[in-house]
C-alpha positions in Angstrom: 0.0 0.0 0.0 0.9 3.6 -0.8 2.5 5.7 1.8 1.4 8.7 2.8 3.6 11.7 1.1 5.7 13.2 3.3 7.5 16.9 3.7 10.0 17.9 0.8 13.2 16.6 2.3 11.5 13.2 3.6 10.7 14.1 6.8 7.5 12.8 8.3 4.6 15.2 9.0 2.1 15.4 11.6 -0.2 12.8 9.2 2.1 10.9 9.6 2.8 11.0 12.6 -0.5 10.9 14.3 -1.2 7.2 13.8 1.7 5.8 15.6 1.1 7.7 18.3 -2.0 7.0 19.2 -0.5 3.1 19.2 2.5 4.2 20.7 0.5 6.3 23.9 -2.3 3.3 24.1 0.3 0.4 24.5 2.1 2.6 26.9 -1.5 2.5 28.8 -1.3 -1.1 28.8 -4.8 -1.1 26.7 -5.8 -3.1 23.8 -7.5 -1.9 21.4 -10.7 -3.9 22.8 -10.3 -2.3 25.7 -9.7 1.6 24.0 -12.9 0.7 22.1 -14.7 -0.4 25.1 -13.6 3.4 27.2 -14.3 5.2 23.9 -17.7 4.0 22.8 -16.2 3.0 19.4 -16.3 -0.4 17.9 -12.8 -2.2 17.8 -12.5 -2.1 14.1 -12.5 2.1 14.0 -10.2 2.1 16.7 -7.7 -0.1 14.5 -8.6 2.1 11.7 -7.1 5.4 14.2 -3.5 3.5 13.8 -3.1 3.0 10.4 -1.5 5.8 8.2 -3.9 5.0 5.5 -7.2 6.0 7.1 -6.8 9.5 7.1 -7.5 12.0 9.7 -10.0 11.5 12.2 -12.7 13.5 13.3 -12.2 16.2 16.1 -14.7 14.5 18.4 -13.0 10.9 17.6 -10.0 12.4 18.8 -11.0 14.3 21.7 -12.5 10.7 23.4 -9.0 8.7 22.1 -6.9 11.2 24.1 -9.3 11.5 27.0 -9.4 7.6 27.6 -5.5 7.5 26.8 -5.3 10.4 29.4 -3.0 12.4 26.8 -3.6 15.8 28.2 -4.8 17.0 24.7 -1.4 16.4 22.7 -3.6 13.8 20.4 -6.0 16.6 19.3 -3.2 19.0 19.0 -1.4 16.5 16.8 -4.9 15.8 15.0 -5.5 19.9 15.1 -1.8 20.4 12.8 -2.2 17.2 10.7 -5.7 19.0 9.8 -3.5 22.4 9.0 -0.4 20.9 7.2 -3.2 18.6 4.9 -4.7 21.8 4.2 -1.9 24.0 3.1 -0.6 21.0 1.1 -3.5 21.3 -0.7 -3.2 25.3 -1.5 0.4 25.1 -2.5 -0.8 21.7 -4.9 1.7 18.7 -5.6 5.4 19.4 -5.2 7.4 18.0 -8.1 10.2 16.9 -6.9 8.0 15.1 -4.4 6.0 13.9 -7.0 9.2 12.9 -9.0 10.5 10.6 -6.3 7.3 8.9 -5.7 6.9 7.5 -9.4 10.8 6.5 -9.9 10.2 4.5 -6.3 6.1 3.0 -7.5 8.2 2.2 -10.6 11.6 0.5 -9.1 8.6 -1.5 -6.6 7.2 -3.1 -9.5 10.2 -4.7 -10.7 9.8 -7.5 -8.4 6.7 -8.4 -10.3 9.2 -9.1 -13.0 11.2 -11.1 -11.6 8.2 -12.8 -10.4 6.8 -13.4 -13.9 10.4 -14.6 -15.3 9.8 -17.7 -12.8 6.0 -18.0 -13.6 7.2 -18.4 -17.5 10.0 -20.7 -16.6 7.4 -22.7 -14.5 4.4 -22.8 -17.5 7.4 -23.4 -20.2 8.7 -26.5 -18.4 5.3 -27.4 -18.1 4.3 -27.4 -21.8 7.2 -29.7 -22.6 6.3 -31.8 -20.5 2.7 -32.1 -20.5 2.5 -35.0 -23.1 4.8 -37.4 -21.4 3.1 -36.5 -17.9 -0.1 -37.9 -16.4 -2.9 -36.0 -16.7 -3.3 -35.9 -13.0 0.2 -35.0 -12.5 -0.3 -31.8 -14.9 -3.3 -30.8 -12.8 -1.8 -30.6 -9.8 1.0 -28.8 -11.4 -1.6 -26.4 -12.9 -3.0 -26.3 -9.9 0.0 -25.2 -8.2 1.3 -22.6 -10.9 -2.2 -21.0 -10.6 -1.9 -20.1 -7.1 1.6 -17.8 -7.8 -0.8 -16.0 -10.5 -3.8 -16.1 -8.1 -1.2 -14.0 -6.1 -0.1 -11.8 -8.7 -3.2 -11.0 -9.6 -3.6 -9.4 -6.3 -0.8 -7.4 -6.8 -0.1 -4.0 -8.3 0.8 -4.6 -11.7 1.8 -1.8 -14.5 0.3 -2.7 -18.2 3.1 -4.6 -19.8 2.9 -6.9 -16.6 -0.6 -7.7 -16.7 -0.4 -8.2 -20.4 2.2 -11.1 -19.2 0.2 -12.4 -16.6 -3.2 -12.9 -18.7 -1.1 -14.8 -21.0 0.6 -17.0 -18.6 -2.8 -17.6 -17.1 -4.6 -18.2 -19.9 -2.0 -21.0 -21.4 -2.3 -22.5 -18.0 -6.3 -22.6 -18.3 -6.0 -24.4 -21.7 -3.3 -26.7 -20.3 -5.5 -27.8 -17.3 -8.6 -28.1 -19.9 -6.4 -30.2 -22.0 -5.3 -32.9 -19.1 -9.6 -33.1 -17.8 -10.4 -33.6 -21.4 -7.9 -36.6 -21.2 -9.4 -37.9 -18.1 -13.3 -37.1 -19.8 -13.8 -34.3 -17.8 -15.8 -32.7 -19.8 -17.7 -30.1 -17.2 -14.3 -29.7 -16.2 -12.2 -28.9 -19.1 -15.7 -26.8 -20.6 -15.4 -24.6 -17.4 -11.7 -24.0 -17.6 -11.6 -23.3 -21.4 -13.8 -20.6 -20.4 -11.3 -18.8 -18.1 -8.6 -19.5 -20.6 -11.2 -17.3 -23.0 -11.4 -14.6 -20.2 -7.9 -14.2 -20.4 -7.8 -14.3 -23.9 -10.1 -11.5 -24.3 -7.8 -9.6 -20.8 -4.8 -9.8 -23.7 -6.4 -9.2 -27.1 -3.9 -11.6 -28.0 -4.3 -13.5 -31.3 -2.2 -15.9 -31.2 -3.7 -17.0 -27.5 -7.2 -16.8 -29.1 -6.4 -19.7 -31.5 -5.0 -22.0 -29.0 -8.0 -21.5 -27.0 -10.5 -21.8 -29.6 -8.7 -25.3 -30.9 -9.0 -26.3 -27.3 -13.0 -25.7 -27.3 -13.6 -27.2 -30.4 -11.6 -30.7 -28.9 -14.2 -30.1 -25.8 -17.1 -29.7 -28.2 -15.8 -32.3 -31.0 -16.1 -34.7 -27.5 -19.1 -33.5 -26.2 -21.4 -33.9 -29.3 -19.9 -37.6 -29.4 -19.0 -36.7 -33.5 -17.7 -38.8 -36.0 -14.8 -38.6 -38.5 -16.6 -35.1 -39.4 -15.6 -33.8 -35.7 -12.1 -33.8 -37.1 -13.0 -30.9 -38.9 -14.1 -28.9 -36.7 -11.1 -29.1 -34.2 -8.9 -28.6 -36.7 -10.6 -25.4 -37.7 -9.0 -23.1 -35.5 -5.9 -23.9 -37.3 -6.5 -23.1 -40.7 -6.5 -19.5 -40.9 -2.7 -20.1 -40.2 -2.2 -23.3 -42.8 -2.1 -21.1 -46.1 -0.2 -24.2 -47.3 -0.3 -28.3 -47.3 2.1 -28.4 -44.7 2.8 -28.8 -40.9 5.3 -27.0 -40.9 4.1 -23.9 -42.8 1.3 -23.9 -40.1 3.8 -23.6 -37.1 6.0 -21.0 -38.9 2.6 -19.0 -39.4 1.6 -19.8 -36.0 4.9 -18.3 -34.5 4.4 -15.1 -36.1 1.5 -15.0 -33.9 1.9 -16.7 -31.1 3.8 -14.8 -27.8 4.2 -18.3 -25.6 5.3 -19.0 -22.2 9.4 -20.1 -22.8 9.5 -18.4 -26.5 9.3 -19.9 -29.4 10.5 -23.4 -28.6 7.1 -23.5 -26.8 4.7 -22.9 -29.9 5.6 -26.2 -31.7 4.9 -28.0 -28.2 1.3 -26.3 -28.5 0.3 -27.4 -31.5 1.1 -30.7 -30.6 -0.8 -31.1 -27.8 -4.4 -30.0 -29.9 -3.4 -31.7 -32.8 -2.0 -34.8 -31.1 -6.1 -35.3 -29.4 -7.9 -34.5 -32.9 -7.9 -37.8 -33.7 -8.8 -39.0 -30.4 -12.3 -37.3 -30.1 -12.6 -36.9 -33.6 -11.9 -40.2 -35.6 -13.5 -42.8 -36.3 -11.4 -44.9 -33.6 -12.7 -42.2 -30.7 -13.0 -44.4 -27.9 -16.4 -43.9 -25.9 -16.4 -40.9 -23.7 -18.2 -40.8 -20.1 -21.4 -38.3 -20.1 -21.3 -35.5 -18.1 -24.5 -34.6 -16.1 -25.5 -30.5 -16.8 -23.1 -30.8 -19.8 -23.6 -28.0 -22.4 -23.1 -29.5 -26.0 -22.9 -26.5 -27.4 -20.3 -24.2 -25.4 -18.3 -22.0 -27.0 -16.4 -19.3 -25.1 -17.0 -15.7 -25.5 -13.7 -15.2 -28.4 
């Protein structure tokens, strides 16, 4: 959180100030804050609120009844009375710039541990794509699983544009991935409900490349969920062919890496491919093998891409 600015040379002002000590006098007291609330008449929770820098200044009469039950001979509302003053000519002289200056360069230097947070997120979902076909499908759950909580995290967390750009991508190849592995356990519900955050995300980044891995993974969920024949083949390999101008694989990767902005680089986007078109013929052949139905299973989901 944001600390509250201080004078022009650093030094902290009366705003500041007031917080800590009305901590600093009531643990001198000997009081909890249950106890402060209790000789007060406030609830607990506004007391707490009194000792955090963030809450602003309280009100004259909150004040007067905090340094009354402290016993604080009126220093707290004196403190409270220049923190009211010094916000007030802060306001009539407007920001300073230097002030201003230092405040962005140090918001700014802050959020580069968000980078090196998403350099080990990538390194986490790029070893994961290689290894997703020789892994179990339960294995790359839990490893989904686990990956998802450091972006649950970082998505709690202050981000400037470029980072959240990174992040929605990350998060939305890991969406697809764990769609992928509850499709190969006939997950269906499953792999339906997490293609459809992988399309949230997709839509978060704009990203084209992202969109067409997501889409081939909904059309493997609805090739298996309409129980297709050889015709379902079609349909998953749809997404693909707005980037297969020509009769070959490999022309449709090298299109696909113009595109495509993976977690690990390029040596990733091959790996992607493979692990849609390695399934096609699975739920789309002729040799599909029979899939478990799903109770409250839409057969016609499509995310919103």
């Amino acid at each position: 959180m944001r600390q509250r600015s201080r004078g022009r040379h650093g030094t902290a002002t009366a705003e500041d100030l007031l917080p800590g000590e009305v901590r600093r006098r009531r643990c001198e007291r000997g009081l909890t804050r249950d106890e402060l609330a209790a000789r007060t008449g406030y609830s607990r929770q506004y007391v707490a609120q009194l000792e955090q820098p963030s809450r602003g200044i309280p009100a004259r009469p909150v004040m007067a009844a905090v340094d009354a039950a402290l016993e604080a001979g009126g220093a707290l509302i004196d403190l409270r009375e220049a923190a009211v003053a010094a916000r007030a000519e802060r306001l009539r002289r407007g920001p300073d710039p230097e002030a201003e200056s230092r405040r962005r360069v140090s918001d700014l230097l802050d959020h580069r541990r968000s980078d090196g947070e998403l350099d080990y997120l990538d390194r986490l979902v790029a070893d994961l794509i290689a290894r997703a076909d020789g892994l179990d499908p339960v294995d790359v759950t839990a490893l989904v699983l686990d990956h998802q909580s450091v972006v649950d995290t970082l998505l709690r967390t202050p981000l400037l544009p470029h980072q959240q750009f990174r992040l929605f991508m990350l998060a939305g190849h890991l969406a697809g991935l764990l769609a992928i592995s509850l499709l190969d356990v006939d997950e269906l519900a499953g792999a339906s409900t997490c293609c459809l955050e992988a399309a949230v995300f997709t839509e978060l980044t704009g990203h084209e490349g992202l969109r067409a891995w997501t889409l081939a993974v909904n059309d493997l969920i609805d090739a298996a969920a309409r129980s297709a024949s050889a015709s379902a083949s079609d349909v998953a390999e749809q997404s693909w062919a707005d980037l297969d101008q020509s009769a070959g694989a490999d022309a449709a990767t090298q299109a696909l890496a113009e595109m495509l902005t993976a977690p690990g680089g390029r040596a990733s986007q091959p790996r992607l491919i493979a692990l849609v078109k390695g399934r096609i013929d699975r739920f789309g052949g002729d040799s599909r093998r029979p899939l478990s139905q799903q109770a409250g299973l839409s057969h016609a989901f499509h995310p919103p891409v």
